[in-house]
C-alpha positions in Angstrom: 0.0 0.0 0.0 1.1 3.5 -0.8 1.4 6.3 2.0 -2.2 7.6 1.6 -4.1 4.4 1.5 -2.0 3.4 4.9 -2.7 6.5 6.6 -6.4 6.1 5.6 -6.4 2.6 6.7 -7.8 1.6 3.0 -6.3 -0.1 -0.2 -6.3 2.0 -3.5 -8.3 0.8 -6.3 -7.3 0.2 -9.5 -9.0 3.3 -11.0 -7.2 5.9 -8.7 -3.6 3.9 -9.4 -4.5 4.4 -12.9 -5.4 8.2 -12.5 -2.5 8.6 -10.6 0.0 6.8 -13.4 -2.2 8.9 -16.3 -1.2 12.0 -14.3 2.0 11.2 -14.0 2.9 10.4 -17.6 1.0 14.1 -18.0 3.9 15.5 -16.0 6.6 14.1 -18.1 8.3 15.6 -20.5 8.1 12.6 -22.3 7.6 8.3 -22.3 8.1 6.9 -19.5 9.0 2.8 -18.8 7.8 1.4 -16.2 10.2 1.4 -14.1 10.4 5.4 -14.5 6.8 5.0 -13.5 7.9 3.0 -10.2 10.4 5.4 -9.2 8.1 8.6 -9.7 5.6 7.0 -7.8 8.0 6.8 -4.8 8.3 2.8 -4.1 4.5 3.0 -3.5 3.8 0.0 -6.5 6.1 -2.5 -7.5 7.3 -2.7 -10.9 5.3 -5.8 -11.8 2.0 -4.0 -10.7 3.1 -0.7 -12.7 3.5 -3.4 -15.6 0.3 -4.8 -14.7 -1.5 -1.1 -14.6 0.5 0.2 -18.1 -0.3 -2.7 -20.1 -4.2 -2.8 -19.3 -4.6 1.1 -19.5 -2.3 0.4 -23.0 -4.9 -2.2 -23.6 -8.3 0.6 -22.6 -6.1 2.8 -25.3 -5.7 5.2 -22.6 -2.1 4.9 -23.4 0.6 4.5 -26.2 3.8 2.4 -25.9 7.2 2.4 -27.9 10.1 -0.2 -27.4 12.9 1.2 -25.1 15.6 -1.3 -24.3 13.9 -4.2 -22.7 10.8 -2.6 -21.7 7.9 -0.5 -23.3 8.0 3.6 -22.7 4.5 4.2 -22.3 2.5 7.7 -22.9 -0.8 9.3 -22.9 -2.6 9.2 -25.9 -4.3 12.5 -25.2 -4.2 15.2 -22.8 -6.2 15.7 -19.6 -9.5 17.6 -21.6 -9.4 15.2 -24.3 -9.6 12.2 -21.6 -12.6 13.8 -20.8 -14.0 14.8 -23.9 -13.3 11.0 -24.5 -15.5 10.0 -21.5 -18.4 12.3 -22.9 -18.3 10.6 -26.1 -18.3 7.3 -24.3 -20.9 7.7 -22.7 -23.3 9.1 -25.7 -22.5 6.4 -27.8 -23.5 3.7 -25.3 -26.9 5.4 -25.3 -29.9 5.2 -28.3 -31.2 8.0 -26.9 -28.1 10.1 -28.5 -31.0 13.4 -29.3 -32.6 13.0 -26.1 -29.7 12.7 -24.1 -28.1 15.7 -25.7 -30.7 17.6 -25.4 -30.8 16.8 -21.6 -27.3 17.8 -21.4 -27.5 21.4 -23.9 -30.4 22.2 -21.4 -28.5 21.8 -18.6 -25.3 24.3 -19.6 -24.7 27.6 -18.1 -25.6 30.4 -20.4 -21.3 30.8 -20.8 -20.9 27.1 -21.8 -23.9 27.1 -24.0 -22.4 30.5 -25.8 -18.9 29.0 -25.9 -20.8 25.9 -27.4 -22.0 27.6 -29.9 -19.3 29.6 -30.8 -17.0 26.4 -31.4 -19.9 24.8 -33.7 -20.4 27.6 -35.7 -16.3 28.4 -35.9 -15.0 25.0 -37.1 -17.6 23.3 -39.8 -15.7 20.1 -39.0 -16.7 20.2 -35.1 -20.4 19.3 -36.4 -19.9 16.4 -37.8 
């Protein structure tokens, strides 16, 4: 267990360790292996586990990977607001619903995001599609 989860008395789950790797390889200036992963993370993980946790975020293409030496260097295939723009999609797609569930969520926006929304539709033809 890391230094958090024992001073809370809890185990991480695998979804904060991978948030915590993502924001990590953010940080870098560039690939990281895992073992460059490890050591950033402060002994918290062994290196099999940060294997473990690269190779299925590589498999959720969350991540990219490039031979270095005898390992993989691993990095973000996006940044953080396209991780999140991502999620949106996600979640539309999984829906049938896609006009009502739009809807819902245009209803829902501030009068600033709906402007800015509309500004960005109407400034790239491409954003519409």
């Amino acid at each position: 267990m890391d230094a958090d989860a024992r001073a809370s008395g809890r185990k991480r789950g695998n979804g904060e360790r991978e948030a915590e790797i993502l924001g990590l390889l953010h940080q870098a200036a560039g690939a990281l292996t895992p073992g460059e992963v490890a050591e950033r993370l402060g002994g918290g993980l062994t290196y099999s586990t940060v294997v473990t946790i690269l190779s299925r975020m590589h498999a959720k293409q969350l991540l990219t990977r490039t031979p270095r030496g005898r390992a993989y260097a691993y990095q973000p295939v996006t940044d953080d607001p396209g991780f999140a723009a991502r999620r949106m999609r996600g979640v539309l797609e999984e829906r049938s619903d896609r006009e009502a569930v739009l809807a819902r969520f245009a209803d829902s926006l501030s009068f600033s995001d709906a402007e800015l929304l509309r500004q960005l539709l109407g400034s790239d033809p491409d954003v519409a599609r």
